[in-house]
C-alpha positions in Angstrom: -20.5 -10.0 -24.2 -17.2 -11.6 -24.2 -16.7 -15.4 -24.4 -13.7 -16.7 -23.3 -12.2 -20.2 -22.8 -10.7 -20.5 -18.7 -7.3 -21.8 -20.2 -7.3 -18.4 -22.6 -5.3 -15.2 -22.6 -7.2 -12.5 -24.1 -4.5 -10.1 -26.8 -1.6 -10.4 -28.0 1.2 -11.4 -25.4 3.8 -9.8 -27.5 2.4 -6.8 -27.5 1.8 -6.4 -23.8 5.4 -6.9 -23.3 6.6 -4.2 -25.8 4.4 -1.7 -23.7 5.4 -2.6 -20.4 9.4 -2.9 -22.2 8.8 0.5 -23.5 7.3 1.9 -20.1 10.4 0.5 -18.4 12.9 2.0 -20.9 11.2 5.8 -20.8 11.1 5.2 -16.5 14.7 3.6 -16.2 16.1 6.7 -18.3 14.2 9.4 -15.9 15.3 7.4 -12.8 19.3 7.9 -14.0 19.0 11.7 -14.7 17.6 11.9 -11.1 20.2 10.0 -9.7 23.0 13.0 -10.5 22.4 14.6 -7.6 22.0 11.2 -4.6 24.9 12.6 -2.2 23.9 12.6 0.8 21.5 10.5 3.2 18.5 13.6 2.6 19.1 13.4 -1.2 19.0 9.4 -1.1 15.7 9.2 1.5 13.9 12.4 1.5 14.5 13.5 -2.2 16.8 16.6 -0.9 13.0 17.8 0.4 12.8 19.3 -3.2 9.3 17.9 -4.6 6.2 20.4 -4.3 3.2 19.6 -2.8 1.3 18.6 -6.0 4.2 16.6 -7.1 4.7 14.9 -3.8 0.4 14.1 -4.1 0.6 12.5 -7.1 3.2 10.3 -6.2 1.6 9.5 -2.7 -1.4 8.9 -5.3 0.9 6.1 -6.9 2.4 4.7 -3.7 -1.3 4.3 -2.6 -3.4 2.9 -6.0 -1.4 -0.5 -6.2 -2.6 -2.9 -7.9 -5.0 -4.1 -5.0 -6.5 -1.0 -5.7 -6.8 -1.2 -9.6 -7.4 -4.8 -10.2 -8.6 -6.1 -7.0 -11.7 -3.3 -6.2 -12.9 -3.5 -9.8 -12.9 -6.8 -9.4 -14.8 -6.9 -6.1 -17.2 -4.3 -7.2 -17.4 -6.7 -10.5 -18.4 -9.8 -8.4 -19.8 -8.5 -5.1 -21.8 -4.7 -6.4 -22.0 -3.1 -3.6 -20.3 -4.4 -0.8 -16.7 -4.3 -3.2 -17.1 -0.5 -3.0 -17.0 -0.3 0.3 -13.4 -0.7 0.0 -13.2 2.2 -1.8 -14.9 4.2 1.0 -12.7 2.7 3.4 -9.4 3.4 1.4 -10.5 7.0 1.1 -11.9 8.0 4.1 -8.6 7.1 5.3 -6.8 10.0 4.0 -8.4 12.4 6.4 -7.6 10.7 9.3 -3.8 11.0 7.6 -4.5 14.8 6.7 -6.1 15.5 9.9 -3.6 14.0 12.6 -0.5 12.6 11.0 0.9 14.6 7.9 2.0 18.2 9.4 3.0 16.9 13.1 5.2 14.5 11.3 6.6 16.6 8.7 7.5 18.9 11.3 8.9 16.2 14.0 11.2 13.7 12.2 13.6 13.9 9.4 13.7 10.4 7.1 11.7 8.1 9.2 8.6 7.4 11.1 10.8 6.3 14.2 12.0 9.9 14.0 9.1 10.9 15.4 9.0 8.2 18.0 11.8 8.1 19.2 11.8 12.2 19.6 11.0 12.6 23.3 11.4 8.8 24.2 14.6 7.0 24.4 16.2 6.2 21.6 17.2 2.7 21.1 14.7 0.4 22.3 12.3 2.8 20.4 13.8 3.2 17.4 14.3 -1.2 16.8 10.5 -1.0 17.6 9.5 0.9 15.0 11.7 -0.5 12.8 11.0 -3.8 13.4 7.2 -2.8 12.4 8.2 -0.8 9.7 10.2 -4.0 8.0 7.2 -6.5 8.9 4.3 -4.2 7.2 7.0 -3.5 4.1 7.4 -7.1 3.9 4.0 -8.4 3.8 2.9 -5.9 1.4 6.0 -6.3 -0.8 4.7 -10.2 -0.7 1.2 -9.2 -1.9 2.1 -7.5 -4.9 4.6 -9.9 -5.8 2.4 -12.5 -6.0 0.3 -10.2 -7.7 2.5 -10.1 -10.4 2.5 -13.6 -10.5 -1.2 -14.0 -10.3 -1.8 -11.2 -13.2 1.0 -12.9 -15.8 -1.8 -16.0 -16.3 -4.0 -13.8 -17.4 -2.3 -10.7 -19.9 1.0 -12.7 -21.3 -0.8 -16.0 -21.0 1.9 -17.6 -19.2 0.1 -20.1 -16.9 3.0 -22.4 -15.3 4.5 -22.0 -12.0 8.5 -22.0 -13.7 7.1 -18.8 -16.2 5.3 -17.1 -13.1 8.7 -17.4 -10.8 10.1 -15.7 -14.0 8.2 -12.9 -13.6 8.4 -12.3 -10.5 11.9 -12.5 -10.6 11.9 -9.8 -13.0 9.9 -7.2 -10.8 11.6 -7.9 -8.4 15.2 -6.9 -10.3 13.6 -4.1 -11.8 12.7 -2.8 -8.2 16.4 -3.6 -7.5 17.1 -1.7 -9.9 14.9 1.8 -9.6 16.0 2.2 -5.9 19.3 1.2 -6.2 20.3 3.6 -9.0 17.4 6.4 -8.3 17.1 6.6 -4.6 13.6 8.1 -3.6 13.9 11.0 -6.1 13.7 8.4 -8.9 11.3 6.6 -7.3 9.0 9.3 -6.5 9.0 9.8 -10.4 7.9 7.2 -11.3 5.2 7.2 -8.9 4.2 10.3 -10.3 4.2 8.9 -14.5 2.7 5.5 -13.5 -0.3 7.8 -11.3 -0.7 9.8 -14.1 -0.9 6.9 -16.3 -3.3 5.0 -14.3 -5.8 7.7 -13.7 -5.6 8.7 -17.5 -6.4 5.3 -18.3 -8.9 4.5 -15.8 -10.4 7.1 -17.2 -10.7 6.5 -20.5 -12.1 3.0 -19.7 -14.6 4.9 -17.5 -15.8 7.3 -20.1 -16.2 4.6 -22.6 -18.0 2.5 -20.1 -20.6 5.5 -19.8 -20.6 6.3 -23.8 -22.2 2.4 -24.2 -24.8 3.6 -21.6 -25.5 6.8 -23.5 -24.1 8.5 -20.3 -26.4 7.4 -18.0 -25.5 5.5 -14.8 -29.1 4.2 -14.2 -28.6 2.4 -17.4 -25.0 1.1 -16.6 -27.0 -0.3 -13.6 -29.7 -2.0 -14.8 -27.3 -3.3 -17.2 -25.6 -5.0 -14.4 -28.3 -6.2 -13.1 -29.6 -7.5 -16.2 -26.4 -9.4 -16.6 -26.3 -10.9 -13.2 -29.8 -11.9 -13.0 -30.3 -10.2 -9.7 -30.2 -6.5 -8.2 -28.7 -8.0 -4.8 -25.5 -6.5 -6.9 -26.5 -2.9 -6.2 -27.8 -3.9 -2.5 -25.7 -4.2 0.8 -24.8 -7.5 2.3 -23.8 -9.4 -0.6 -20.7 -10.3 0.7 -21.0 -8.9 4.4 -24.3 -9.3 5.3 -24.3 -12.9 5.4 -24.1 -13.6 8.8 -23.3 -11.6 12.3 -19.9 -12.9 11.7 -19.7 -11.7 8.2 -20.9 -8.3 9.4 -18.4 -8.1 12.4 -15.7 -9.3 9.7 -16.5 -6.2 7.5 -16.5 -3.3 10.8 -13.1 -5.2 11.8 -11.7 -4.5 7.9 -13.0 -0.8 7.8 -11.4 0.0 11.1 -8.1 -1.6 9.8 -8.3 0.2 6.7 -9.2 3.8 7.5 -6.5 3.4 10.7 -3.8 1.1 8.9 -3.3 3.9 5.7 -2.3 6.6 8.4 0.5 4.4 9.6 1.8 3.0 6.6 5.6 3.5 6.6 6.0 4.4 3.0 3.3 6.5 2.6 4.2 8.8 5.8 7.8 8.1 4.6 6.7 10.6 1.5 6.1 13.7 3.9 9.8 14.1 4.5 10.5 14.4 0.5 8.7 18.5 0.7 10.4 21.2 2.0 7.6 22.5 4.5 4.6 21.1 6.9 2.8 23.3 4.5 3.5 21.6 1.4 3.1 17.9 3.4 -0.7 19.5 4.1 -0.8 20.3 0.5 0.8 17.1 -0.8 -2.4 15.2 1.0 -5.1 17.5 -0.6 -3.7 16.5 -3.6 -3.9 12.8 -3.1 -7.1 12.9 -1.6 -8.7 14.5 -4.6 -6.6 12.2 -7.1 -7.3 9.1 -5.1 -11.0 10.1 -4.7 -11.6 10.9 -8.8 -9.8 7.2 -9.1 -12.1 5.4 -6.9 -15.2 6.9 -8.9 -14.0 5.6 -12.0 -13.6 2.1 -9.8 -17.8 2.1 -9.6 -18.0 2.6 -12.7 -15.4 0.1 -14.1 -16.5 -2.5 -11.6 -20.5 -2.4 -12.9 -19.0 -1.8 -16.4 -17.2 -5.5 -16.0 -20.6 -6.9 -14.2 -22.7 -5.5 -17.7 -20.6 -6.3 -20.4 -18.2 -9.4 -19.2 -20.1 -10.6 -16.2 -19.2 -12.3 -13.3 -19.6 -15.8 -14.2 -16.7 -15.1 -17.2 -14.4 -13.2 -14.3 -14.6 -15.3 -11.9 -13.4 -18.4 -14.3 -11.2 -16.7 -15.9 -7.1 -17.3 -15.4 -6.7 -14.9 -12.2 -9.9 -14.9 -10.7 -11.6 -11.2 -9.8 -8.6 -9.7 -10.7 -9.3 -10.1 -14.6 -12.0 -7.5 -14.4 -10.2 -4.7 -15.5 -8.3 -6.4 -17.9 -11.3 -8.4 -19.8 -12.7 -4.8 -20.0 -10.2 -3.7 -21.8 -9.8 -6.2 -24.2 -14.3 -5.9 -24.4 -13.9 -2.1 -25.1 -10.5 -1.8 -27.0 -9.0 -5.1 -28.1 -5.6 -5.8 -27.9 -4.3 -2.3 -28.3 -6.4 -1.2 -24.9 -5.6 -4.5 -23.0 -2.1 -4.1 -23.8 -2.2 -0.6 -22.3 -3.9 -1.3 -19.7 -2.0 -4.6 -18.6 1.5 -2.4 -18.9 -0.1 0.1 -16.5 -0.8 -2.7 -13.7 2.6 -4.0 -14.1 3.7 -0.3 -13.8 1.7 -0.1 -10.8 3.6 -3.1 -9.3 6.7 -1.8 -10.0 6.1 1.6 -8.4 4.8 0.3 -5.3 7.5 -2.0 -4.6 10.2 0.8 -5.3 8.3 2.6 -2.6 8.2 -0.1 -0.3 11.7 -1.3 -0.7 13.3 2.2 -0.6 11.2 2.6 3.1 12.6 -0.7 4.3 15.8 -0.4 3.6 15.4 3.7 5.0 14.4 2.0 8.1 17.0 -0.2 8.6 20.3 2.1 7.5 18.7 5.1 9.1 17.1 3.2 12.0 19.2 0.3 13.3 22.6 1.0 11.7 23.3 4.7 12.1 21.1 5.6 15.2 21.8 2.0 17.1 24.8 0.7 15.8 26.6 3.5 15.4 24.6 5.8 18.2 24.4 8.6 15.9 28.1 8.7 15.0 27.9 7.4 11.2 30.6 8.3 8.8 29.2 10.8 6.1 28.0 8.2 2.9 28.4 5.2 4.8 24.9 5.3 5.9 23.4 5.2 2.2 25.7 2.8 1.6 24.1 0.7 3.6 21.3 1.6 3.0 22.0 0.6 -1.2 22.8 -2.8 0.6 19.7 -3.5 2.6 18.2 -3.0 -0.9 19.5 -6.0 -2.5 18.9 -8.0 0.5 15.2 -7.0 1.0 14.6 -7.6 -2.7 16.1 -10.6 -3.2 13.9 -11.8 0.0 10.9 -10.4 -1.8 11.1 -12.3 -4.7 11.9 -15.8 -2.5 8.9 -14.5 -0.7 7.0 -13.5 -3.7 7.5 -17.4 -5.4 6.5 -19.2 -2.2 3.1 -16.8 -2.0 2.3 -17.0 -5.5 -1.0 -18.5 -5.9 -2.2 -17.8 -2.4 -4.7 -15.6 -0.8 -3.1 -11.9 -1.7 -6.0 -10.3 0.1 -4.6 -12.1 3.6 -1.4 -10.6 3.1 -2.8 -6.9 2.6 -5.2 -7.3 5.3 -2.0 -8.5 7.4 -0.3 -5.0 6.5 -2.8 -2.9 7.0 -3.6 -4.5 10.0 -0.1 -4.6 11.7 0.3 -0.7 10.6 -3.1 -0.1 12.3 -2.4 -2.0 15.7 1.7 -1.4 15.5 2.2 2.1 14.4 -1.0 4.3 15.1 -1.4 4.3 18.4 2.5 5.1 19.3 2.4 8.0 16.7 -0.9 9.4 18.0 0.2 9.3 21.8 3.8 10.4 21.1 2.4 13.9 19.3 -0.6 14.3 21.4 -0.3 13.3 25.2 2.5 14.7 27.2 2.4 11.5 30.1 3.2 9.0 27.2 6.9 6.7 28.1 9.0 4.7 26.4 7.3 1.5 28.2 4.1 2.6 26.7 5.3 2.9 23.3 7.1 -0.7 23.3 4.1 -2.4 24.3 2.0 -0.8 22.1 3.9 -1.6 19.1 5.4 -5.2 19.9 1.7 -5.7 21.7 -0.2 -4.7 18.2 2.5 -6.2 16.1 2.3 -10.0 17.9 -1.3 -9.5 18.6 -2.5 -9.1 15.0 0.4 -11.4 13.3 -0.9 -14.1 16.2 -4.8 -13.4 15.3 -4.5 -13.9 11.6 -2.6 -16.8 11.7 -5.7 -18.4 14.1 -8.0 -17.0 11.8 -10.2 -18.8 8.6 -7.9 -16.9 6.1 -4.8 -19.4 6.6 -7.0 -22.5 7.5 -10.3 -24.1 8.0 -12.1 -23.7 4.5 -11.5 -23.5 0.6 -9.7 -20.4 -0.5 -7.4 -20.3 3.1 -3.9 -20.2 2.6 -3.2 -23.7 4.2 -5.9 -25.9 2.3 -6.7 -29.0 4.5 -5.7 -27.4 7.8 -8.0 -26.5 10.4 -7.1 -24.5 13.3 -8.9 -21.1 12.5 -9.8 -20.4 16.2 -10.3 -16.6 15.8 -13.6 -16.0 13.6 -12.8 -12.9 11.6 -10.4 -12.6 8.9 -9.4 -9.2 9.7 -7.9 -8.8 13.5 -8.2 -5.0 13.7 -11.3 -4.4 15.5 -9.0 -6.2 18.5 -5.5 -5.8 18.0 -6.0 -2.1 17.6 -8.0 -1.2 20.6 -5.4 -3.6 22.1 -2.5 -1.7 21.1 -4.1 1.5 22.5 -5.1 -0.4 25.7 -0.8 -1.4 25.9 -0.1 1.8 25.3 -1.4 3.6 28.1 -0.9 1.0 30.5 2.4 0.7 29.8 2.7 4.6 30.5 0.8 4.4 33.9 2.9 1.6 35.2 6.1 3.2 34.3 7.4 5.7 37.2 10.3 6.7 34.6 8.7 10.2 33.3 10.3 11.2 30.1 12.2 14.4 30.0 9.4 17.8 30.3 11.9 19.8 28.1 11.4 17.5 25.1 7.9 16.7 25.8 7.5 20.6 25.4 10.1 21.1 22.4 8.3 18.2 20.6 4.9 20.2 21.2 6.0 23.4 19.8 7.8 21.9 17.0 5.1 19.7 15.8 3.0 22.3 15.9 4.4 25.6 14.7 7.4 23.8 12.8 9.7 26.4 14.6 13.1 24.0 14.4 11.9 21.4 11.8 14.5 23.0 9.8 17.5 22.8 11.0 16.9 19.1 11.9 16.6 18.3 8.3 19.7 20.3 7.5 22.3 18.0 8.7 
């Protein structure tokens, strides 16, 4: 079992820098050669529509596994058995609701953005700031959680422990990011989302198989090993962590319902269905994430109860970065430095990945959304548009990184909760009701999303994540008012409630011939085309 000192850093710094330097290198070259060919606002956003449906999957595989995915469920399952797994379930089961409702109607309605979609029948321009609005606050707050993250991982695989080194770091992500979308638009970016999916699975993998080799390929064993090592079986039994209370239990059906209804509104991963040519190949593109992401979160049981066996909790849960260690003190258990150098360069690769994806949708948003549909009312001079888009870049990363310093050290898990939660309440309900109920108005879909945006922001921020105990985010404050941690279980059924009140109050029907263009496009395709052509 591995013994290790709080203040320690398992490996060899050094080393794990080379690996992520070299990672960088091979990724920064393959981001230039795509760049050739970023000339117009299709190529720049939407990849010029040229991946393939497995292509696009495995890269809506490496939007989705960040690093709260890698580090933070191994971690969970590590500490809390059971219970951590269930965000694995919840993660997953997500993907058919996206596969199901979302993925073909939107290919087939919008162009570069989600507000595309909205703002297809409905008018235009108090739609359109709406959604982008949303769009920018759930890019945001995720772009905060896995820049602190970073922060929060550099204690532990470079050793650097100081808030000045951390702030380094971060800095650095964040100008890599910069960097990626700047010079390869979303083409780049989408390859490296593919190489760093591929790299994380592989790897994942490995660790899984030599996790089951110890246990002479038996999971019972890997089990009772676990159990051994934490001196209980309540590890492999519900309620751990959610079964402690009503409130605990309430807490846990508010976080599933915000996580199987937040992934199918997530602006940069329904952002990736306008990069394939076809609704087909968006149908495809989700099959291929959902088997990827699936394989992925079965190697997360196995990693997780590999950590509780051979590191234990005790050692993870002291060790610089908390439950996010897991994964990396497993690494360094089964391979030494070599392994934990890998594996460290893969979770920074992970970072990196998902911030290009989220940064790249942001900026979309805005340049697509506010400057040349608002601003400009359509009328945008050809190039001037990614232009600004390029600009919006630097801004939003250089806010990131402020953002990413000031959050270091704080509860990440509040800020994901906060994104999948305001993507949930915000963006769902509009996006369901625009494709599939004719009555729906422009009223409805504002106060569905400003309603679900300001209800959850407003919930969290009264709830005991910022204040009222230990680990909130504002220690020695105490004005957590709202029980749960997670608001979704009322912000959502909220925005749903806004949304069709707002459409029943509003005597301003939208136009019948769009309503019924929007229906037969969205569902046949039949002019999907030629709205992407221009």
């Amino acid at each position: 079992m591995l013994h290790l000192e709080t203040s320690a850093s398992p490996g060899e710094p050094w080393l794990n820098i080379a690996i992520f330097g070299a990672f960088v290198a091979i990724t920064l070259i393959i981001v230039f050669r795509a760049s050739r060919n970023n000339k117009t606002a299709a190529d720049y956003y939407a990849a010029g529509r040229s991946f393939t449906g497995g292509q696009n999957g495995s890269a809506i595989a490496g939007d989705y596994l960040s690093a709260a995915s890698f580090l933070g469920i191994v971690g969970a399952i590590a500490i809390t058995g059971y219970d951590g797994f269930l965000y694995s379930i919840g993660f997953l089961v997500a993907w058919l609701v996206a596969l199901l409702l979302v993925a073909e109607l939107l290919r087939n309605t919008g162009r570069y953005t989600m507000a595309d979609v909205l703002s297809f029948r409905l008018k235009q321009r108090p739609v359109r700031i709406a959604a982008a609005i949303t769009t920018l606050v759930v890019c945001f707050f995720y772009l905060l959680a896995q820049m602190a993250g970073a922060g929060g991982l550099v204690s532990l695989l470079l050793g650097i422990s100081d808030g000045v080194g951390q702030a380094v770091v971060i800095t650095v992500v964040g100008a890599l990011m910069i960097l990626y979308v700047l010079i390869g638009g979303m083409k780049g970016t989408t390859w490296v989302q593919i190489i760093k999916a591929v790299l994380l699975i592989a790897g994942a993998g490995v660790m899984t198989v030599w996790v089951l080799a110890l246990h002479g390929f038996n999971l019972s064993t890997l089990l009772e090993h676990a159990v051994a090592t934490a001196g209980t079986p309540a590890i492999l039994e519900p309620g751990l962590k959610y079964g402690v209370s009503e409130i605990s239990k309430l807490d846990f059906l508010s976080l599933g319902l915000a996580l199987v209804l937040g992934t199918a509104a997530l602006p940069h991963v329904l952002m990736r269905f306008y990069t394939v040519p076809t609704a087909k190949e968006a149908r495809k593109s989700v099959v291929w994430a959902i088997w990827l992401i699936g394989i992925f979160y079965v190697f997360t049981l196995v990693l997780g109860y590999g950590a509780a066996a051979l590191i234990g909790a005790d050692v993870i849960a002291a060790a610089p970065g908390g439950a996010n260690s897991a994964a990396p003190l497993l690494a360094f258990e089964l391979g030494g430095p070599i392994l934990l150098g890998l594996i460290s360069a893969i979770a920074f690769a992970t970072i990196l990945a998902v911030v290009a994806g989220l940064t790249i949708t942001a900026a979309a948003s805005f340049a697509h959304d506010i400057y040349a549909s608002v601003i400009k009312k359509g009328k945008a001079e050809p190039g001037s548009e990614v232009k600004v888009a390029r600009r919006t870049v630097v801004v939003i990363g250089i806010v990131a990184i402020i953002g990413g310093i000031g959050a270091n050290g704080q509860n990440v898990a509040f800020l994901v909760a906060l994104a999948f939660a305001i993507a949930a309440s915000a963006n769902l309900p509009t996006i369901l009701y625009s494709l599939f109920w004719k009555r729906f108005t422009t009223r409805g879909a504002v106060w569905s999303m400003y309603g679900g945006l300001i209800s959850a922001i407003v919930l969290i921020i009264f709830s005991p994540v910022v204040s009222g105990n230990e680990t909130a985010m504002i220690k020695g404050a105490d004005f957590d008012v709202f029980p749960l941690s997670n608001p979704g279980i009322v912000s959502i059924p909220l925005a749903f409630f806004l949304g069709w009140l707002g459409t029943v109050l509003d005597k301003n029907l939208e136009s019948p011939e769009k309503q019924a263009e929007m229906e037969v496009r969205s569902l046949t395709g039949v002019g999907a085309e030629k709205a992407t052509e221009h």
